[in-house]
N, CA, C and O atoms as a GROMACS GRO file, in nm:
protein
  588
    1UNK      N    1  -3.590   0.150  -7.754
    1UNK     CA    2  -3.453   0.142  -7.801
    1UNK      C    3  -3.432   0.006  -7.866
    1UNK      O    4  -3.479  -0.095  -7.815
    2UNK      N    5  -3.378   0.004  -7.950
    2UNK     CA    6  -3.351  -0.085  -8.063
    2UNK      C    7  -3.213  -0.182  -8.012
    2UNK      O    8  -3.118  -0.117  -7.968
    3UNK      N    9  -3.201  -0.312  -8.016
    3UNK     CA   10  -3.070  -0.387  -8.015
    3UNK      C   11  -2.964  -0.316  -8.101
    3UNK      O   12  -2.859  -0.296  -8.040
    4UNK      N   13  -2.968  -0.283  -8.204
    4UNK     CA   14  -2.863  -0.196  -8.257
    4UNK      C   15  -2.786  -0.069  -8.159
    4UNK      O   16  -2.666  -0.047  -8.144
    5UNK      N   17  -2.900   0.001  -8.104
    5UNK     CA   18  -2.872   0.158  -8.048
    5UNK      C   19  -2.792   0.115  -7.909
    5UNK      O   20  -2.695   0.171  -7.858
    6UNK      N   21  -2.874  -0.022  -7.858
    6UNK     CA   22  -2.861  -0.073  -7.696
    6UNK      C   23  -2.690  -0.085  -7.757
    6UNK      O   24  -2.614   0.011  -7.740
    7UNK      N   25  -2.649  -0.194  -7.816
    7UNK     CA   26  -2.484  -0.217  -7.905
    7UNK      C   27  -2.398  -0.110  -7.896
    7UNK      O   28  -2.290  -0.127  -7.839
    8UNK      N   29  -2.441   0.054  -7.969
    8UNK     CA   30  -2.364   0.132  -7.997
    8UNK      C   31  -2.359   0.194  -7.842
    8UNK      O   32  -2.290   0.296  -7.843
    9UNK      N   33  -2.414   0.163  -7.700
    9UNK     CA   34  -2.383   0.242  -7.610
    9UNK      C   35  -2.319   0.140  -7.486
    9UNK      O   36  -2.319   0.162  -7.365
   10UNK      N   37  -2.273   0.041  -7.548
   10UNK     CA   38  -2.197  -0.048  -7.460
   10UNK      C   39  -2.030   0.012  -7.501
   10UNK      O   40  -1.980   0.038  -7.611
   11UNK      N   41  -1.977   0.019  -7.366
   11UNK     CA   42  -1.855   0.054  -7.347
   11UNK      C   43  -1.774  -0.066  -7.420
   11UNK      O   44  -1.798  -0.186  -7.422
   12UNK      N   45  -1.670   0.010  -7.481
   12UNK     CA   46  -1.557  -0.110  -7.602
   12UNK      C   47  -1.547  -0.217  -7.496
   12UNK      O   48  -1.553  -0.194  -7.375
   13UNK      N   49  -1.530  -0.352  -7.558
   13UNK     CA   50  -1.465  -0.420  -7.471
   13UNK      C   51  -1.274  -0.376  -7.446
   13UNK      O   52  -1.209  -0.331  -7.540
   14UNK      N   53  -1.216  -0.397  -7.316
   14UNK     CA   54  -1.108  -0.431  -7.268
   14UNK      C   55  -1.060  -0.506  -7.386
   14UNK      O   56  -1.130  -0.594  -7.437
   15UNK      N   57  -0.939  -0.475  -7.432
   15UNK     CA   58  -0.834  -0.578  -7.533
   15UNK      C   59  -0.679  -0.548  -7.473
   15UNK      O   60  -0.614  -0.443  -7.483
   16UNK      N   61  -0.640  -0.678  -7.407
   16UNK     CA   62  -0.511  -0.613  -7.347
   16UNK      C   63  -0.384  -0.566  -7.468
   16UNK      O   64  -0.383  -0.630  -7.573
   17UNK      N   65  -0.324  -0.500  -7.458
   17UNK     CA   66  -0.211  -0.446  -7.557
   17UNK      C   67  -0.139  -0.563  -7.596
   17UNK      O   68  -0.163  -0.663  -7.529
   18UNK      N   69  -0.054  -0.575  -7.693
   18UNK     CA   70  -0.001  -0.642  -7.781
   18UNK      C   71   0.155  -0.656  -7.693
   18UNK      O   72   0.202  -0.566  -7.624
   19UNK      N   73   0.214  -0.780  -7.714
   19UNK     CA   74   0.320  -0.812  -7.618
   19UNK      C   75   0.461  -0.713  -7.656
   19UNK      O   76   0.558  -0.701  -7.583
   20UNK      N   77   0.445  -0.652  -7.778
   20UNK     CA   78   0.561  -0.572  -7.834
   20UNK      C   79   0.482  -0.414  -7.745
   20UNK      O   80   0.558  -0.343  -7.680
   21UNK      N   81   0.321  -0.374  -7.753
   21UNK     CA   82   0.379  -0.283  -7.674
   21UNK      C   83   0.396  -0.274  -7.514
   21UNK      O   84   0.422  -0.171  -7.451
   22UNK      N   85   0.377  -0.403  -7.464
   22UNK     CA   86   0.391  -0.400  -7.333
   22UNK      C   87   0.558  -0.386  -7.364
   22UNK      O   88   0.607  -0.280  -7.325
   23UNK      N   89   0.637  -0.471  -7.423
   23UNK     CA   90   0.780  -0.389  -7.441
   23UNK      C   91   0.814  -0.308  -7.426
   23UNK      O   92   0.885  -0.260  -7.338
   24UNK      N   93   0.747  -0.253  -7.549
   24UNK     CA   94   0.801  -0.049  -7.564
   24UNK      C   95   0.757  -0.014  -7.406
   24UNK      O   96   0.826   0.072  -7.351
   25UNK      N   97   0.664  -0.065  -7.340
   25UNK     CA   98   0.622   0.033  -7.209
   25UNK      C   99   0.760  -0.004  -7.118
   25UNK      O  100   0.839   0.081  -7.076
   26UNK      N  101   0.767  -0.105  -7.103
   26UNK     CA  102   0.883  -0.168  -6.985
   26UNK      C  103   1.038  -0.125  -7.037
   26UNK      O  104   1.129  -0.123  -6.955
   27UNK      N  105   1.061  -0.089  -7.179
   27UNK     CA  106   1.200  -0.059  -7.184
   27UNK      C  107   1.160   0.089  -7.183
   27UNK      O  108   1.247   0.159  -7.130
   28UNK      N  109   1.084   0.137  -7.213
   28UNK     CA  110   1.092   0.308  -7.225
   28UNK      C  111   1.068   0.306  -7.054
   28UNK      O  112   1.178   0.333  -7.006
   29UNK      N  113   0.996   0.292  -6.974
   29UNK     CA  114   1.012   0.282  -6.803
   29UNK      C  115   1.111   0.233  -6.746
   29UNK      O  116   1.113   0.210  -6.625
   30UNK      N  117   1.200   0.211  -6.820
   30UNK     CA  118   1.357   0.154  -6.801
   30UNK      C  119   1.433   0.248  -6.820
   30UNK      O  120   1.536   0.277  -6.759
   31UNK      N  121   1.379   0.304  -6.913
   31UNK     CA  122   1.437   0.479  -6.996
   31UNK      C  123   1.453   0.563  -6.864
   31UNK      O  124   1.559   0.596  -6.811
   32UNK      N  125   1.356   0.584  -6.832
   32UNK     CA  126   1.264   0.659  -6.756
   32UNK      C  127   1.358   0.640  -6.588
   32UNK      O  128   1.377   0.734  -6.511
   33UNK      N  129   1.398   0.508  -6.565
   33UNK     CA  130   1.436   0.507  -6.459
   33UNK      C  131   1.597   0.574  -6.445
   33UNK      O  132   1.648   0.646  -6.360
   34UNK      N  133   1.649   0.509  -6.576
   34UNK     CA  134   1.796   0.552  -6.601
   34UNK      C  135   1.803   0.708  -6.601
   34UNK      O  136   1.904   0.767  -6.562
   35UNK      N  137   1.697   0.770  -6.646
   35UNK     CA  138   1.695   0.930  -6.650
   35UNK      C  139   1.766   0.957  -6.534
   35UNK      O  140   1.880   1.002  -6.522
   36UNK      N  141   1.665   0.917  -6.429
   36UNK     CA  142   1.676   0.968  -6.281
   36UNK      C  143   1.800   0.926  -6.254
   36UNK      O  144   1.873   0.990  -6.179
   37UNK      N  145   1.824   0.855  -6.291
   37UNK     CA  146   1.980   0.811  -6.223
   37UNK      C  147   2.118   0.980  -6.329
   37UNK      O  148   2.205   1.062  -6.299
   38UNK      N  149   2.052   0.938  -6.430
   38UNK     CA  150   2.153   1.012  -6.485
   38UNK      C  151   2.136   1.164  -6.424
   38UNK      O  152   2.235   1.236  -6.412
   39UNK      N  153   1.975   1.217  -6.379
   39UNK     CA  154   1.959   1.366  -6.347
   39UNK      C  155   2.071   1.368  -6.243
   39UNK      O  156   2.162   1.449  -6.256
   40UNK      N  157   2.069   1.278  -6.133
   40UNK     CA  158   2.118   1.277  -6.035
   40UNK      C  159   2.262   1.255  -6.046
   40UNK      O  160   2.315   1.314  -5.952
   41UNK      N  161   2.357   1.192  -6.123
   41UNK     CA  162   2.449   1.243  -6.179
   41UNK      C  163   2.521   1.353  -6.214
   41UNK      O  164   2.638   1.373  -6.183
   42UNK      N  165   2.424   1.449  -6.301
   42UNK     CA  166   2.428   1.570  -6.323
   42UNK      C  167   2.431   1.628  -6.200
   42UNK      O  168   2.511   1.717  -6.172
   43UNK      N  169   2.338   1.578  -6.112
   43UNK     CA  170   2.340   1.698  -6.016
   43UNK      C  171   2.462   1.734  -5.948
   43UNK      O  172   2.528   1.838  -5.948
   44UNK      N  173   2.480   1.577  -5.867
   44UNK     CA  174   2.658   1.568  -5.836
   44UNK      C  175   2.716   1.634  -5.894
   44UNK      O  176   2.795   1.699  -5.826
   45UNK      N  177   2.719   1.656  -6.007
   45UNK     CA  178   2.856   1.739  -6.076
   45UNK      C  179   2.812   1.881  -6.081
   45UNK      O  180   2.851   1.968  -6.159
   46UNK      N  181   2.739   1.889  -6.000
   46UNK     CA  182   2.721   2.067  -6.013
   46UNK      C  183   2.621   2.112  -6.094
   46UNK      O  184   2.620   2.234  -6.083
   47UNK      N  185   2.546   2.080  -6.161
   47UNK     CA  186   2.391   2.127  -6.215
   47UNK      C  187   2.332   2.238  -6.142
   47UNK      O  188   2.322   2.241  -6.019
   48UNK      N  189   2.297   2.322  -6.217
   48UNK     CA  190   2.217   2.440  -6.151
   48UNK      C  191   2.074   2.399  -6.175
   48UNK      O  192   2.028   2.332  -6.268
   49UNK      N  193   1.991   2.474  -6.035
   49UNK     CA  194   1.880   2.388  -5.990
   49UNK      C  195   1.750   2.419  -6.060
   49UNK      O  196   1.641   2.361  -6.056
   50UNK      N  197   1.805   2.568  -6.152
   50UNK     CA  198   1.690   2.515  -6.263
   50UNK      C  199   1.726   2.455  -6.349
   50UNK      O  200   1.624   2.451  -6.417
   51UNK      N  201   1.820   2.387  -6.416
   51UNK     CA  202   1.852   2.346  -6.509
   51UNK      C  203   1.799   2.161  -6.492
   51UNK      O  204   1.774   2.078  -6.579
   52UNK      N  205   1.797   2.148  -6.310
   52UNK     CA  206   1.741   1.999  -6.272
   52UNK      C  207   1.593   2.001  -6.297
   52UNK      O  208   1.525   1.912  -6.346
   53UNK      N  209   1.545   2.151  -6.242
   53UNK     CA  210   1.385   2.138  -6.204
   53UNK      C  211   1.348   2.082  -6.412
   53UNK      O  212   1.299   1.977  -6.453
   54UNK      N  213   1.396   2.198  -6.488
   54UNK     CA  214   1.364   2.144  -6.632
   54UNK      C  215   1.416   2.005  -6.686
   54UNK      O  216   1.386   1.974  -6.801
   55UNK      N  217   1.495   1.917  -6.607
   55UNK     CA  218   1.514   1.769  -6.683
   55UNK      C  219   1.394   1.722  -6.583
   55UNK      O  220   1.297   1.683  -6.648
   56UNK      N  221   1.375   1.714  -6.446
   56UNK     CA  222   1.267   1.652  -6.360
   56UNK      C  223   1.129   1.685  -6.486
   56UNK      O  224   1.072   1.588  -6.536
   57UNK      N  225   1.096   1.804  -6.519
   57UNK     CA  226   0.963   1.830  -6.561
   57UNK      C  227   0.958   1.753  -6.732
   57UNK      O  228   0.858   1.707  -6.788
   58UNK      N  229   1.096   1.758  -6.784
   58UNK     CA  230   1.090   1.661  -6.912
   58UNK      C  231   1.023   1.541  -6.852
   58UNK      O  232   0.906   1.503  -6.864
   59UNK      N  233   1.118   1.493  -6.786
   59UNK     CA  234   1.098   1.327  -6.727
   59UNK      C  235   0.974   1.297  -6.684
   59UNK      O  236   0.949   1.177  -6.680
   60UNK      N  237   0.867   1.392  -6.643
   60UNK     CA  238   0.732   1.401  -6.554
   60UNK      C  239   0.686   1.355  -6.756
   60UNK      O  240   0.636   1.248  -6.791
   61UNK      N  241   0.725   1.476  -6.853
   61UNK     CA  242   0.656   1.459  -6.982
   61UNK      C  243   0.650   1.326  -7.033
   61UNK      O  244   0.545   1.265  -7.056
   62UNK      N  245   0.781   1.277  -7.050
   62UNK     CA  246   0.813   1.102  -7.121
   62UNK      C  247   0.707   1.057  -7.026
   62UNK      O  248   0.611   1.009  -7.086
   63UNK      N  249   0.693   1.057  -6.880
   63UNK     CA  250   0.609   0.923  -6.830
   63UNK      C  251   0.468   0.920  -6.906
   63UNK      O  252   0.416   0.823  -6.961
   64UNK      N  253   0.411   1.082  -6.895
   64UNK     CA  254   0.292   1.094  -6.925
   64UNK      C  255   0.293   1.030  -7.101
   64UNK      O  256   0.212   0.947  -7.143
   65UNK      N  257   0.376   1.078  -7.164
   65UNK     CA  258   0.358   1.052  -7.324
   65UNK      C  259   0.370   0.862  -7.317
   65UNK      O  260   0.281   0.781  -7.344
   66UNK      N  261   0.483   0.840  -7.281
   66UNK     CA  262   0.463   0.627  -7.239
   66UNK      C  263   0.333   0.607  -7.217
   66UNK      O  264   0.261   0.553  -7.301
   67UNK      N  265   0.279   0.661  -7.075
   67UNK     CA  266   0.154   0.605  -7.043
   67UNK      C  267   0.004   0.596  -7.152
   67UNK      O  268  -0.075   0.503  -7.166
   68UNK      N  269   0.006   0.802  -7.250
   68UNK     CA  270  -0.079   0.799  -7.350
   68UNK      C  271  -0.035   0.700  -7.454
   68UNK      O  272  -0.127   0.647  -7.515
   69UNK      N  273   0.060   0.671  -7.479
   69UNK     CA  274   0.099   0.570  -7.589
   69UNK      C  275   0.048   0.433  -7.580
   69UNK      O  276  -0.028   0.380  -7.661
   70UNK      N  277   0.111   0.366  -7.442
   70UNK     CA  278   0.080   0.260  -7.466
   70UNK      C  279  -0.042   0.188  -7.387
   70UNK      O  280  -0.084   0.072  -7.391
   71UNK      N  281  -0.082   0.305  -7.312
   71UNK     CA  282  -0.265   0.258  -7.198
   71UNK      C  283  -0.354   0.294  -7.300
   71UNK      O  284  -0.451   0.225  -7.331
   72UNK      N  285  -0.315   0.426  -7.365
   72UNK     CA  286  -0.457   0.506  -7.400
   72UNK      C  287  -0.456   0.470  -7.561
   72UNK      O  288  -0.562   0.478  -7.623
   73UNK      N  289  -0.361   0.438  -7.615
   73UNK     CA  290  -0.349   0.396  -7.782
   73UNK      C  291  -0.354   0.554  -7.848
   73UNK      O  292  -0.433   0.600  -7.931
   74UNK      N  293  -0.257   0.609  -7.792
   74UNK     CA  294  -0.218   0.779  -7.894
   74UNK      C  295  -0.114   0.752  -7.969
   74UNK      O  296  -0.008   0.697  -7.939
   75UNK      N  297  -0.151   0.793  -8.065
   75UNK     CA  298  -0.035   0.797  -8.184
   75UNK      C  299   0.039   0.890  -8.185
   75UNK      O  300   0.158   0.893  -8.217
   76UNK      N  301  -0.053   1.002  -8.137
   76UNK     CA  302   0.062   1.155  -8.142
   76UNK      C  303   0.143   1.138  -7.974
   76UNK      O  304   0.233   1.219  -7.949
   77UNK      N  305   0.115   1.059  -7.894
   77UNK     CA  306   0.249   1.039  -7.796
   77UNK      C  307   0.342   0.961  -7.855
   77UNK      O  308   0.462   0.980  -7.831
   78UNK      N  309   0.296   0.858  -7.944
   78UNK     CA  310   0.430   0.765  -8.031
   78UNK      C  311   0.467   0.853  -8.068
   78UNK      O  312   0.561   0.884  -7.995
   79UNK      N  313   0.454   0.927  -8.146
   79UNK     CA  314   0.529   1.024  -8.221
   79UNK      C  315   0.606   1.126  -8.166
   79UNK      O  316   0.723   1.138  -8.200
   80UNK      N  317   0.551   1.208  -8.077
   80UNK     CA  318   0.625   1.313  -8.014
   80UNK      C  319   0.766   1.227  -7.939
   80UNK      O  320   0.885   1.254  -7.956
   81UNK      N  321   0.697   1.100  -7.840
   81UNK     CA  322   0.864   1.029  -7.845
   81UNK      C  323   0.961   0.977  -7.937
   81UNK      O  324   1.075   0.936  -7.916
   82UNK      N  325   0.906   0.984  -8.024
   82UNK     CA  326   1.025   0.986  -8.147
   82UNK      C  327   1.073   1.102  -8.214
   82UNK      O  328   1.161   1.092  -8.299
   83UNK      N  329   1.012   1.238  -8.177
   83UNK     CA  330   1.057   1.360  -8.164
   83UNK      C  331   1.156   1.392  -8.113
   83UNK      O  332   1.256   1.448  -8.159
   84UNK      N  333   1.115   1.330  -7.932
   84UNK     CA  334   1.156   1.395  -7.841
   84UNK      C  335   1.341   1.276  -7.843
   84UNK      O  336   1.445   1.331  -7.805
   85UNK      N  337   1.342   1.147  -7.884
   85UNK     CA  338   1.453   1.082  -7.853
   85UNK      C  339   1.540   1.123  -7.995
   85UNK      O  340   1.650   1.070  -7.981
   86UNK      N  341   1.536   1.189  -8.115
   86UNK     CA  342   1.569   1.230  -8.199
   86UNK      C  343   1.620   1.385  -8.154
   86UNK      O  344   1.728   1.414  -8.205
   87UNK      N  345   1.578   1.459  -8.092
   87UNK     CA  346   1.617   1.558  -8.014
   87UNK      C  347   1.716   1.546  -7.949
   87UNK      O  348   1.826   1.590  -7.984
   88UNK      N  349   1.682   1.459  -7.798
   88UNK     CA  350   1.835   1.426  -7.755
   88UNK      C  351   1.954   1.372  -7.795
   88UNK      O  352   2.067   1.386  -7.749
   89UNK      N  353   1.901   1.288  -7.914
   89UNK     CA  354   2.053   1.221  -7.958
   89UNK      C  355   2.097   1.311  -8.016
   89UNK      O  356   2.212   1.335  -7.979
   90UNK      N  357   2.058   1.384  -8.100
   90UNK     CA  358   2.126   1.459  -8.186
   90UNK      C  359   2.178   1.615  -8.111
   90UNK      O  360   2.263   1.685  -8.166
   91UNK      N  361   2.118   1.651  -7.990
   91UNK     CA  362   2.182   1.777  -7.901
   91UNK      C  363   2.316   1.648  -7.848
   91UNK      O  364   2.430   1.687  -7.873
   92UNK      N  365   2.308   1.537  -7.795
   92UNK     CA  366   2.465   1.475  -7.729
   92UNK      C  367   2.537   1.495  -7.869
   92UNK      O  368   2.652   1.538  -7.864
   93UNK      N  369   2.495   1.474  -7.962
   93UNK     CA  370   2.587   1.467  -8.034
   93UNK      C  371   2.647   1.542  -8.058
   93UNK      O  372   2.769   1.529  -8.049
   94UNK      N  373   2.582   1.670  -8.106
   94UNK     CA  374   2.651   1.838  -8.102
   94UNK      C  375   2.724   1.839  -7.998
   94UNK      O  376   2.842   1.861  -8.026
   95UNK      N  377   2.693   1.818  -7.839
   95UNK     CA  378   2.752   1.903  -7.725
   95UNK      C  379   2.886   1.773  -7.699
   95UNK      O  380   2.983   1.801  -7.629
   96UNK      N  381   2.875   1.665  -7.750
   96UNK     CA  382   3.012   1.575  -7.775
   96UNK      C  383   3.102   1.667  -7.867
   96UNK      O  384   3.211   1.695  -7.816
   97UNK      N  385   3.084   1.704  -7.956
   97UNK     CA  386   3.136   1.741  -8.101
   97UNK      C  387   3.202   1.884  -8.023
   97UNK      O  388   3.314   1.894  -7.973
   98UNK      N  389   3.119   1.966  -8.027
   98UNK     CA  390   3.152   2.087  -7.960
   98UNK      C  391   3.202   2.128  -7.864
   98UNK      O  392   3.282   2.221  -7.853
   99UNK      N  393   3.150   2.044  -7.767
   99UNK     CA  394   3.197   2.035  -7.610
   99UNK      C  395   3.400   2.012  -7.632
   99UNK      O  396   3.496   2.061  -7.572
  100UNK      N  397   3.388   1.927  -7.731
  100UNK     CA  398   3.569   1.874  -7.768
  100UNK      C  399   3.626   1.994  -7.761
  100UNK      O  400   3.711   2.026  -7.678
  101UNK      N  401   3.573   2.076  -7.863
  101UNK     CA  402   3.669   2.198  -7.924
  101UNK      C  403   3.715   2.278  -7.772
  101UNK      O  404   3.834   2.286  -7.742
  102UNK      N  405   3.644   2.314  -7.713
  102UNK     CA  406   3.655   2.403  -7.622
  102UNK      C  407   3.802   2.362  -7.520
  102UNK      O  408   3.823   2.253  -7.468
  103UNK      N  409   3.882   2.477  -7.514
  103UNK     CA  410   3.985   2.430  -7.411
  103UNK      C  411   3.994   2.386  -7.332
  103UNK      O  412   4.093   2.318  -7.306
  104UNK      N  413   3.873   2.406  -7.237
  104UNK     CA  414   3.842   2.390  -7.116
  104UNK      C  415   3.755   2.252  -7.088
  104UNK      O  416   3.697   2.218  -6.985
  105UNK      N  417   3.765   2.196  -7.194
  105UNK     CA  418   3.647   2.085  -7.172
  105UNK      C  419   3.726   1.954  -7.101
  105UNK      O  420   3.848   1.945  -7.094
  106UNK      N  421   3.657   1.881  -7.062
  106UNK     CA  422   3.661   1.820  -6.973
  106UNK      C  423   3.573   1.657  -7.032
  106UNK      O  424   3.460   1.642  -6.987
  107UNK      N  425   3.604   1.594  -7.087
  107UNK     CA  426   3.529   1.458  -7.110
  107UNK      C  427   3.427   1.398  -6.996
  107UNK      O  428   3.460   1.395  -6.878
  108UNK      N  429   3.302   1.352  -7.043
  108UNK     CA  430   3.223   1.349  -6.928
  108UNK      C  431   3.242   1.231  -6.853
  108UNK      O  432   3.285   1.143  -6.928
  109UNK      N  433   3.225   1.180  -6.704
  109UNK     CA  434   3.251   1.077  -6.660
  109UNK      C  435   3.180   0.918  -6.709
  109UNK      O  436   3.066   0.899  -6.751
  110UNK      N  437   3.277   0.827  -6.689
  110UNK     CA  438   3.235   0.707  -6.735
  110UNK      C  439   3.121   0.682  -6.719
  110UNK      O  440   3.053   0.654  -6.818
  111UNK      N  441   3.048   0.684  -6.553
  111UNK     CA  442   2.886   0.644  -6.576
  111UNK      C  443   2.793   0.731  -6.648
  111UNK      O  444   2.692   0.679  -6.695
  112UNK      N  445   2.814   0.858  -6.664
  112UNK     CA  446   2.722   0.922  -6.688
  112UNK      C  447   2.667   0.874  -6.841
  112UNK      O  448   2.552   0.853  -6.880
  113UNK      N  449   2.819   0.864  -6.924
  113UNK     CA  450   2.827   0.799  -7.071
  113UNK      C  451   2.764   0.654  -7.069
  113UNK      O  452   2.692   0.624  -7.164
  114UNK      N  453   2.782   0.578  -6.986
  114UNK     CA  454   2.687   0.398  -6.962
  114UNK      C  455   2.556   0.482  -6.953
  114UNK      O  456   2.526   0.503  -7.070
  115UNK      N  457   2.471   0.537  -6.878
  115UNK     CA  458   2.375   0.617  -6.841
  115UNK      C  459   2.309   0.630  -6.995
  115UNK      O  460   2.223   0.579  -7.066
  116UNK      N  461   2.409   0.730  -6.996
  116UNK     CA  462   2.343   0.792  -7.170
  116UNK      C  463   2.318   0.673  -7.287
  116UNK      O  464   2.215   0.665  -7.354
  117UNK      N  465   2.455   0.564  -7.300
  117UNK     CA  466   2.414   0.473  -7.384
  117UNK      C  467   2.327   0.376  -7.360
  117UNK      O  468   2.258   0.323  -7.446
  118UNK      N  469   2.328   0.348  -7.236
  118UNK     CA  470   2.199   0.238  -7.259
  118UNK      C  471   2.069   0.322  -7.273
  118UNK      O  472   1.984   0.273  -7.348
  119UNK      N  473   2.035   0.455  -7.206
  119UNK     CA  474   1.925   0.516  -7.224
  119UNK      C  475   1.911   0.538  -7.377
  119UNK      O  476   1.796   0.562  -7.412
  120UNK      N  477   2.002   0.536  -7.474
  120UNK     CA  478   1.974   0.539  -7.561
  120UNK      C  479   1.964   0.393  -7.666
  120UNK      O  480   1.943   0.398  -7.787
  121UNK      N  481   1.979   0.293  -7.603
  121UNK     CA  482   1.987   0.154  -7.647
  121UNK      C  483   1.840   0.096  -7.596
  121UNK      O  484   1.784   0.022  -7.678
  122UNK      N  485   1.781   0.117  -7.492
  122UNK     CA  486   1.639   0.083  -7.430
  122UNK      C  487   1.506   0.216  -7.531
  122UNK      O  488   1.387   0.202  -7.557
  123UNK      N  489   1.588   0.313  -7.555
  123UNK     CA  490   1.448   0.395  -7.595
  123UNK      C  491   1.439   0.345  -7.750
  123UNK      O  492   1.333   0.323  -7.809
  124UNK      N  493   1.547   0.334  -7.795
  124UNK     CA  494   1.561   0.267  -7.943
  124UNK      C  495   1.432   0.131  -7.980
  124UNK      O  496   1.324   0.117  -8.038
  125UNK      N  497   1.538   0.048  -7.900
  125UNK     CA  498   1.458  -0.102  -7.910
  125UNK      C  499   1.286  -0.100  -7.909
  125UNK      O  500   1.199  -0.157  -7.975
  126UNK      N  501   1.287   0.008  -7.786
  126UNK     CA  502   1.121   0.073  -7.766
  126UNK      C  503   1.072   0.079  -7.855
  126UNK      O  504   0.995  -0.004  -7.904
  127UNK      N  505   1.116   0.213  -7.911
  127UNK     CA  506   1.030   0.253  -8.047
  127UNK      C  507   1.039   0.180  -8.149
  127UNK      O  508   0.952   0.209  -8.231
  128UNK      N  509   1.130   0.070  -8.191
  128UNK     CA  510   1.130  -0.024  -8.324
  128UNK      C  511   1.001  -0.115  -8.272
  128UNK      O  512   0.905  -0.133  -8.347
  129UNK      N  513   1.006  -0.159  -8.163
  129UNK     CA  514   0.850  -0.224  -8.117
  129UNK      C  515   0.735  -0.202  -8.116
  129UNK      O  516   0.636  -0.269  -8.146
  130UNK      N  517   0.762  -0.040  -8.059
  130UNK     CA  518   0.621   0.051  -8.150
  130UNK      C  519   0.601   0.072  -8.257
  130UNK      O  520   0.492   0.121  -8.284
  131UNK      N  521   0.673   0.052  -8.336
  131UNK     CA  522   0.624   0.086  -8.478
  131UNK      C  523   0.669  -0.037  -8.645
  131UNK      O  524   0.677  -0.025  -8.767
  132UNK      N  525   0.684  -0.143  -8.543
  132UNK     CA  526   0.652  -0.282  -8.606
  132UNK      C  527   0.553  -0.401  -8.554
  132UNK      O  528   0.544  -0.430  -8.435
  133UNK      N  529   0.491  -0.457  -8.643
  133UNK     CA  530   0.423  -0.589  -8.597
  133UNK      C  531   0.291  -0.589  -8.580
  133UNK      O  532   0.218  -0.597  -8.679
  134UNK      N  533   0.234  -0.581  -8.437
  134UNK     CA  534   0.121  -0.592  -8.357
  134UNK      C  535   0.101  -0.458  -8.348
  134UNK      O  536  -0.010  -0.410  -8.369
  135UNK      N  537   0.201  -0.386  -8.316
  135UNK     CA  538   0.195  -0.241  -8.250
  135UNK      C  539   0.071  -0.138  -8.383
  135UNK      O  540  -0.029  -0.073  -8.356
  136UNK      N  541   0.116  -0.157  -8.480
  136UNK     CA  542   0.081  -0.084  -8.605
  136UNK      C  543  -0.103  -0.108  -8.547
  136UNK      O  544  -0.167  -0.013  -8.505
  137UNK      N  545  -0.153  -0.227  -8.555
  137UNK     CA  546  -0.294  -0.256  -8.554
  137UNK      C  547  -0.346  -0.195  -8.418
  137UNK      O  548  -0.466  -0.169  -8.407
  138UNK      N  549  -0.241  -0.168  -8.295
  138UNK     CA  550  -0.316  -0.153  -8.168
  138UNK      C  551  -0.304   0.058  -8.220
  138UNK      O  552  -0.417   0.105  -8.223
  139UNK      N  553  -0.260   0.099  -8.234
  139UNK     CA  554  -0.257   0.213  -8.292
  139UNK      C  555  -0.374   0.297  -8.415
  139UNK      O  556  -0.430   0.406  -8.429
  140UNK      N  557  -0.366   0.204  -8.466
  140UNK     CA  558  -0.473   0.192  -8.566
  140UNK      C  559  -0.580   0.064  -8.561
  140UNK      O  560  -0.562  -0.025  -8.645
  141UNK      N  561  -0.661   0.054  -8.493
  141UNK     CA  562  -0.712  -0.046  -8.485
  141UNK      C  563  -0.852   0.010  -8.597
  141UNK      O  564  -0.875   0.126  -8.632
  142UNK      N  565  -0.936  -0.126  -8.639
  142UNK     CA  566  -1.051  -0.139  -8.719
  142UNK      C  567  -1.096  -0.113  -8.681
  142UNK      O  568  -1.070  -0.117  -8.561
  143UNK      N  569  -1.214  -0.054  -8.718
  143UNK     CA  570  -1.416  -0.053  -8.675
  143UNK      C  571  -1.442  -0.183  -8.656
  143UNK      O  572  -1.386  -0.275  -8.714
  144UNK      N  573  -1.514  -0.191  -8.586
  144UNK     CA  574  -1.579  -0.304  -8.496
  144UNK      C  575  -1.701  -0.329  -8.597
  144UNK      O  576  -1.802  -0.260  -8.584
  145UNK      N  577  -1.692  -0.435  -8.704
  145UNK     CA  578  -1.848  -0.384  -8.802
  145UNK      C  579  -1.961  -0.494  -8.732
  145UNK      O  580  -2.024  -0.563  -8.814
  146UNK      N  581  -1.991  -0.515  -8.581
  146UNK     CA  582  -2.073  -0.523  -8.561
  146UNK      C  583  -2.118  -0.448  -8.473
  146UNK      O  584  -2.206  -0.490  -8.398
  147UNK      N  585  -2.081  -0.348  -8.464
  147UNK     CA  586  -2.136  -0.227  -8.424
  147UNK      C  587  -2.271  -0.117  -8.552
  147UNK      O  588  -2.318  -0.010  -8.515
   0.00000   0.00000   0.00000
């Protein structure tokens, strides 16, 4: 075996992540925590218990997609969370909008709305971190040309 071949079967070196995406990890796990607070919110107010088991099994999804994003360097978890937070803003926004019309509606309580805005002020900041700066190169990183 050749010094070249011995090279191509050494495991990558360790490169710790870039300080913007240790960010995105700690405010989207900030996300992540506020969820739970907000599921549990919901629940208080009467949530039906499949309607919890499907926000619990979202919330199980975001951790896993954070973790491929910013441990494993996936681009298609960056992305699907910018799917997935483009989704929710834009369903609050409808069920704000809509939710009004209805006679019966009822404005939602103060925390739940703090809940929702900062969860939506921490996943924001996230993803502008993922997808400026340092973040771009740990995502796309070079060939190693001494390999």
């Amino acid at each position: 075996m050749t010094v070249e071949q011995a090279k191509t079967l050494e495991p990558a070196r360790y490169r710790p992540p870039p300080r913007r995406i240790v960010w995105f990890e700690r405010f989207f796990y900030a996300s992540a925590f506020l969820s739970v607070i907000g599921i549990t919110l919901e629940w208080s107010s009467g949530i039906h218990p499949a309607g919890l088991a499907v926000l619990y099994l979202t919330l199980c999804l975001q951790i896993f997609l954070i973790w491929q994003a910013a441990r494993r360097r996936k681009n298609w978890a960056r992305w699907l969370l910018v799917t997935f937070f483009l989704i929710w803003v834009i369903s609050n926004i409808i069920d704000a909008g809509l939710g009004s019309q209805s006679p019966d509606w009822e404005p939602p309580e103060i925390p739940q709305q703090a809940v929702k805005l900062a969860k939506i002020l921490l996943e924001d900041i996230g993803l502008i971190l993922a997808f400026t700066g340092s973040s771009r190169r740990w995502f796309h990183p070079r060939p190693n040309p001494d390999l």
